[in-house]
N, C-alpha and C positions, 0 to 999 in steps of 0.2 A: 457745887456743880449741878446745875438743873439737867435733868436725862432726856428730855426732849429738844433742846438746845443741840446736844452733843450727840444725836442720834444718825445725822446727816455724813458728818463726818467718820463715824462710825464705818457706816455702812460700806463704804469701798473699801476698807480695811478689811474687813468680815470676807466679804466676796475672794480679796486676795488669799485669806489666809484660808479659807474652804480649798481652792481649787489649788492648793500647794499640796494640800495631803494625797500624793497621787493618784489624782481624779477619783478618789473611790467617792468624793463628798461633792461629784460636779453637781450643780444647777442647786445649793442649797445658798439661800442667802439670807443675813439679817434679817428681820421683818421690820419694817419701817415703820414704827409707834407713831402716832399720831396723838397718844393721850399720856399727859405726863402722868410720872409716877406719883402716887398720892401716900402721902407719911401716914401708917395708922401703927396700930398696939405691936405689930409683927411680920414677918414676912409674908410673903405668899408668891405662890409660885404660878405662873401662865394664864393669867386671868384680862387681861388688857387685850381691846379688839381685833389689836393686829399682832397678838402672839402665833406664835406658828403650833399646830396641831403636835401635839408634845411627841408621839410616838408616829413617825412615816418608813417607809423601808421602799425599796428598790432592786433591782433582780442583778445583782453584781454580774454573773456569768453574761449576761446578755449588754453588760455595761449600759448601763442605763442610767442618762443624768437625771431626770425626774425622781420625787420621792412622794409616796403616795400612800392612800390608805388600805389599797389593794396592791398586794404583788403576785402578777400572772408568771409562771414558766412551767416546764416539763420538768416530772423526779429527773435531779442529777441535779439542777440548778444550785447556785448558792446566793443566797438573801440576804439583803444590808437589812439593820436595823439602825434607826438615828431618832435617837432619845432627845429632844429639845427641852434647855429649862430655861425661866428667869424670873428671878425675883421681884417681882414689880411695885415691890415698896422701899424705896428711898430712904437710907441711912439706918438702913436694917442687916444684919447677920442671918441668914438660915444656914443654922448649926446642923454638924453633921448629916450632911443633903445626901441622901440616900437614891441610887437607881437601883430598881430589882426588875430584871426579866423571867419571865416563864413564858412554857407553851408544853403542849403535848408533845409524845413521843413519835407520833406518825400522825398523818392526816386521816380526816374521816370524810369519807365522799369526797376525795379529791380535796379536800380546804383543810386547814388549818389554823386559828387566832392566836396570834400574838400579843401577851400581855403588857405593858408595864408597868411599874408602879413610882411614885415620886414624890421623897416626902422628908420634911428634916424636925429635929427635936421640937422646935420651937414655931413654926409655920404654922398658920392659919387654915391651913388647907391640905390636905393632898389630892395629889393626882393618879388618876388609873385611866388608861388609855390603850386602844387596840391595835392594831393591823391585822388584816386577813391574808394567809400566803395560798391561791391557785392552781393546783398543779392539771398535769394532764389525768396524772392517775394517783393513787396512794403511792407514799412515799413517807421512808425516817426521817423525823426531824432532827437534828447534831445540832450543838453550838461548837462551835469551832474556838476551839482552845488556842489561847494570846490574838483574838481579833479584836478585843475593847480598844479604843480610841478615845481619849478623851482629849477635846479641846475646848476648855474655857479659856474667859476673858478677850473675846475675841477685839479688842482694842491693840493687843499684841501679833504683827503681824508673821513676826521672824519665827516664833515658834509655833507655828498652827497644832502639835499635836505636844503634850507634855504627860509626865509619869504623871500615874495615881498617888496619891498621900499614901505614908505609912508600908512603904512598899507594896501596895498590891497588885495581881497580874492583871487586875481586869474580869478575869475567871470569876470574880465571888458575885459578878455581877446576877450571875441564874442559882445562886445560893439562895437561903430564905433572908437570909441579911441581906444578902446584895453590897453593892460596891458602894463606897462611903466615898463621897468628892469632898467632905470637910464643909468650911463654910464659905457659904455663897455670897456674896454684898448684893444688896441694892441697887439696881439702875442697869440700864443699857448696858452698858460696857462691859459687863458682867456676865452678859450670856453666856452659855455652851453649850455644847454637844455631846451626847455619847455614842461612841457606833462599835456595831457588833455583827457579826457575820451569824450566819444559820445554815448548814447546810444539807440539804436534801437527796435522800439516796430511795434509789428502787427497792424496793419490797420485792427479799424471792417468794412469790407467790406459790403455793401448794395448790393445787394445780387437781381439780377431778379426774378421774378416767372414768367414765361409763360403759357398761357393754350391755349388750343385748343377745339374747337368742328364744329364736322364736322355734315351738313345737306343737305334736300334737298327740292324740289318739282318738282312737272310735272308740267312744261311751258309748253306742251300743252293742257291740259284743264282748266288753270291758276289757278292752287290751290294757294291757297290764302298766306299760311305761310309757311316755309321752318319747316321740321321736321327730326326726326332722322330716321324715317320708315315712308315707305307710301308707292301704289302701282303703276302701269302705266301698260301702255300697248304694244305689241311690236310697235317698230317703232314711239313710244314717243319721245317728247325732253323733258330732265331734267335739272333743273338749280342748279347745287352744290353751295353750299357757307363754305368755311373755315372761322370762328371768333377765332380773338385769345387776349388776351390780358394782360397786366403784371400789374399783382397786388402784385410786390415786393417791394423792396426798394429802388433798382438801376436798371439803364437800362440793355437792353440786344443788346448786338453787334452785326452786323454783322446774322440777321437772314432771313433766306431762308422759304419761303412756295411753297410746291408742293406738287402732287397728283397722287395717281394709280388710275387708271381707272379699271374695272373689265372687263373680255372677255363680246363682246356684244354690249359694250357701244363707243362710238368714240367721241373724243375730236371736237367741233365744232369752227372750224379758227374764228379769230376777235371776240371773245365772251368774254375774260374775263375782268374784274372790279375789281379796288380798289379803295377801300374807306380808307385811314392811317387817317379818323380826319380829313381832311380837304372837304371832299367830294370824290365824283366815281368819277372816269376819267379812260379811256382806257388803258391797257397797254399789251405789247405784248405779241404775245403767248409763251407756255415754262413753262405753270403749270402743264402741265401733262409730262415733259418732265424735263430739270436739274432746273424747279423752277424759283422763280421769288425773285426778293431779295428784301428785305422791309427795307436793314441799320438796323438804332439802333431804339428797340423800346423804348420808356421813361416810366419808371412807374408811374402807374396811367392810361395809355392811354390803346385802344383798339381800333380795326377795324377787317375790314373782304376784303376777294375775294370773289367773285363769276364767274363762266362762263358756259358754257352750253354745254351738250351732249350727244350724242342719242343714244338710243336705238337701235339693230339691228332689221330688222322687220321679220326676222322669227327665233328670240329667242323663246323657248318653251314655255310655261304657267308655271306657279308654282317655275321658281325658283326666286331666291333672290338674286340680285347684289349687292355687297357691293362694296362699295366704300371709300377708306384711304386716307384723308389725312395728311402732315405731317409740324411740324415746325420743322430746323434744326439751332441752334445754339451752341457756345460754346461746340462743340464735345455733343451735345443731342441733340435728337431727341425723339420729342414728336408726337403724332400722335390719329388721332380721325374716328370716320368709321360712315356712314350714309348707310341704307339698303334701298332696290327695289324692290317689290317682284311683277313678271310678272303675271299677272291676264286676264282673260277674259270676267269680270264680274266689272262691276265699280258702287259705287253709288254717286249719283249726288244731291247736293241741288237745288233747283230751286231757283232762285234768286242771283245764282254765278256761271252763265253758261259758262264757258269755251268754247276754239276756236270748233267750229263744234259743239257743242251740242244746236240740236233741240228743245228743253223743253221750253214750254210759261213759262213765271216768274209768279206763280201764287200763292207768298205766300209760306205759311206754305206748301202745298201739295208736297210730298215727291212721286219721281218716281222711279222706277225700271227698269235699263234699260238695258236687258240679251242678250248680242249678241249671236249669233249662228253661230260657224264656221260650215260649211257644205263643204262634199267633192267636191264639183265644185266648191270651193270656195266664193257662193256666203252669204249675212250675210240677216239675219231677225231680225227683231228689235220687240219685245213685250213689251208692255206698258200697265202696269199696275198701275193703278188710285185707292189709296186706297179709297177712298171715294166712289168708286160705288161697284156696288158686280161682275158686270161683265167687264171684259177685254176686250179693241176692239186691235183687233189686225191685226196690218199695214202689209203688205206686200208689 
């Protein structure tokens, strides 16, 4: 029997006996050889012009008669695979014809490759061949346990799908051995197919949480703890601090801390600090400006920035600087505000006396200490001593 002769007639048999196996195999058809088979030392597998790309797949869940070298869908979907072989040497055996599939466990960056491999004891050749699977997002890859199909000899049209030799399910096909089809003849007639399902599930994703809070204190009287309100005075320095920290489940990429300043207030060069966990160290300026990048945070962890800056000295009394700042990751932005409010009137503990403040440490005794702007600009200080009845007052 010459295999180019009997290829014609083949071929509508093939088509029949494909679209018998409940359409999962629609739009696959014989390839129409055009070059006869040529007798050499041994077999070989898929080498003739018009053999079909040995490994193609298609998006079952979307039924899809096409079989291609890319399959597009969304996690959830479920993926044909169809293993094409044929022997294309004439009056030969390819002994114990082997398919092996593999692939990863989950996609990376949305894709996925599909391996397979094709090869028997005595072949001249093997084959190893791809597809790529698409998804919208990461997603696990399954083989779906009893979906192998094998149809050879597609000359036989009444059984398009038959058992594997030696009992097997099909399953050993993503073994390292892989599924054994026995041996294959020579010629057209002899083709077939293996098909296997793959299917694709969502990733529960561990998921960041970020927070922020934003505070402050007057570095120049050295109040003691950073707070989200307090007052100062013109011509103060402030020292801001950003805390943020992820108490999700997964980390967060790629995030940025930065900060508005309010009119009034000026960013002071070489001042600001980070602490990621490992300790403060210096790092340059750029927080009040496009920010400062922190990478990936890890969940569980938390740190903070701080840096310093001043107040203008003839901002008026009474009003209140707010100050934002912000984390930006993954297209959000989060953001947190600490207030200022300008005062001319300050009270003071004794015993945590700040840069310039004159007050003996005497204890509990609590002072009052009311400056006086006066139009020559000059200041008078009254001090007031709860403990006596009368005030002495300094000039």
């Amino acid at each position: 029997m010459n295999c180019t002769e009997n290829k014609t007639s083949t071929k509508s048999k093939i088509a029949i006996a494909l679209l018998a196996v409940a359409g999962v195999l629609a739009g696959v058809l014989a390839p129409l050889a055009s070059v006869k088979a040529v007798d050499t030392v041994g077999p070989r597998f898929n080498v003739l012009p018009d053999d079909y790309k040995t490994l193609r797949g298609g998006n079952k869940t979307k039924n899809e008669l096409s079989r291609n070298a890319v399959v597009t869908g969304v996690a959830g979907d479920t993926v044909s695979g169809l293993v094409y072989y044929h022997n294309d040497v004439l009056n030969t055996t390819a002994n114990n014809t082997k398919v092996k599939v593999t692939f990863p466990a989950q996609t990376t960056n949305k894709k996925a490759t599909v391996s397979v491999n094709l090869s028997a004891d005595n072949a001249e050749n093997i084959i190893n061949d791809t597809m790529e699977i698409q998804l919208d997002q990461d997603a696990k890859l399954t083989f779906v346990q009893g979906s192998v199909q094998w149809l050879p000899n597609f000359t036989d049209t009444t059984k398009p799908a038959v058992a594997l030799p030696n009992g097997q399910t099909g399953n050993e096909i993503i073994t390292p051995n892989g599924v054994n089809l026995g041996g294959i003849n020579g010629c057209w007639n002899y083709i077939g197919y293996v098909y296997f399902l793959v299917k694709t599930d969502k990733i529960d994703q561990k998921l960041p949480a970020l927070k922020i809070e934003k505070t402050v204190r007057d570095f120049t009287v050295n109040e003691a703890t950073f707070v989200k309100e307090n007052e100062a005075k013109p011509g103060d320095v402030l020292e801001y601090k950003i805390s943020y920290s992820n108490t999700g489940e997964g980390p967060a990429a790629n995030v940025t801390v930065s900060d508005v300043l309010p009119a009034n207030v000026t960013y002071l060069a070489n001042t600001t600090v980070l602490n990621d966990g490992t300790g403060e160290k210096m790092v340059a300026d750029g927080i009040a400006q496009s920010g400062i990048s922190l990478g990936a945070i890890a969940n569980g962890t938390s740190g903070y920035v701080k840096f310093k800056a001043q107040i203008s000295s003839t901002v008026a009394a009474d009003q209140t600087l707010t100050n934002t700042g912000y984390l930006l990751f993954n297209k959000q932005n989060l953001s947190d505000t600490a207030k200022t409010k300008i005062v001319v009137s300050v009270i003071v503990t004794p015993g945590q006396p700040g840069a310039g403040n004159p007050l003996p440490q005497t204890g509990a005794e609590t002072y009052i200490i009311t400056a006086l702007i006066v139009a020559a600009g000059y200041v008078t200080a009254k001090y007031l001593k709860k403990r006596k009845e009368l005030a002495e007052l300094i000039k």
